[in-house]
Phi, psi and omega in degrees: 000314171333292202294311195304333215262294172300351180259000172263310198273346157331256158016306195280297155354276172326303169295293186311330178318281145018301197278305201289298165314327161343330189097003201304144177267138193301307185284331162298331173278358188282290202309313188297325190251342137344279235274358179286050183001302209261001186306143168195184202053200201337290179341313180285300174278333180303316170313313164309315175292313177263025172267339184271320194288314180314299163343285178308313144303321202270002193260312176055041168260009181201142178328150195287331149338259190345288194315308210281332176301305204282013184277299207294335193278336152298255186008279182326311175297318208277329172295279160014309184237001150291318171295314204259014170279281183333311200276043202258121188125341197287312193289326153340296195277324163328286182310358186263298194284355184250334186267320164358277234276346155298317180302287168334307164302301159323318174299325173295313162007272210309312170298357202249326189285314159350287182298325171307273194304305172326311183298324209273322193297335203266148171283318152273140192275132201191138197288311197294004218235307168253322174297126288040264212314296195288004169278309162307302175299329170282346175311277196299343185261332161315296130005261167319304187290301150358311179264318190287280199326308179293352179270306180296324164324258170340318185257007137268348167312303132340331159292292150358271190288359184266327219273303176303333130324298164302300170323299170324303191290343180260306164318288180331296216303320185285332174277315170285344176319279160345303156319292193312303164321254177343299189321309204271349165274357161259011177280347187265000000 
């Protein structure tokens, strides 16, 4: 689900670039990703940003400075809680991965303690005797690990693609900053 999830907003991200460097006029591009219920990443923020920056024109109560701190500073929220979209799941998977191989253990523990008393009950020290116990215990760090590798995989895999993700997105904030920026020295 992870992967499907980071490769639509990968995915949307690209198209919305795409869209925006087109030369696309800015306020046409506003009404399209309005009206776009489910948009999100680069969309998302781009909206935000430029409903504060409209917003901002239309108050003309503040410095061009200013507007533009409370454009990037909307942005900023707006990343913000897209980073916390992206990551949603991630602490899962840490936690899979960091906790597995306790569990394996305790199980080998447990299979070794097995096997101990099985040796003390039986009268003969005999492999048949113990191969229970030690069975058990390789049972469970397998297991464990089992669980734990493919979790620590995925959940840097996963990091990975969020952090760059975020990265994208944090670039846009700054490059429409900029626009912006530009735009507005050249109206006065």
């Amino acid at each position: 689900i992870k992967l499907r999830v980071l490769g639509k907003a990968k995915a949307e991200s690209e198209q919305f670039e795409e869209q925006f460097w087109s030369g696309i006029d800015l306020d046409k591009l506003y009404q399209e990703v309005a009206q776009d219920e489910d948009a999100e990443g680069l969309s998302r923020i781009f909206k935000s940003g430029y409903r504060e920056y409209a917003r901002q024109l239309k108050g003309k109560t503040q410095s061009h400075l200013s507007a533009l701190d409370m454009v990037t500073r909307s942005m900023r929220v707006a990343l913000s809680r897209e980073e916390g979209r992206q990551e949603n799941g991630l602490s899962f998977l840490a936690t899979v991965g960091s906790t597995a191989p306790y569990i394996g253990l305790f199980g080998t523990v447990w299979g070794i303690m097995n096997s101990f008393m099985a040796l003390s009950d039986s009268t003969a020290n005999t492999l048949s005797a113990v191969a229970p116990g030690i069975a058990e215990a390789l049972i469970a760090t397998a297991i464990g690990l089992f669980a734990a590798i493919p979790a620590v995989i995925a959940y840097n895999r996963f990091s990975d693609d969020v952090e760059r993700l975020v990265t994208r997105y944090d670039n846009f904030v700054e490059e429409f900053t900029t626009l912006l920026q530009r735009h507005a020295s050249e109206r006065q």
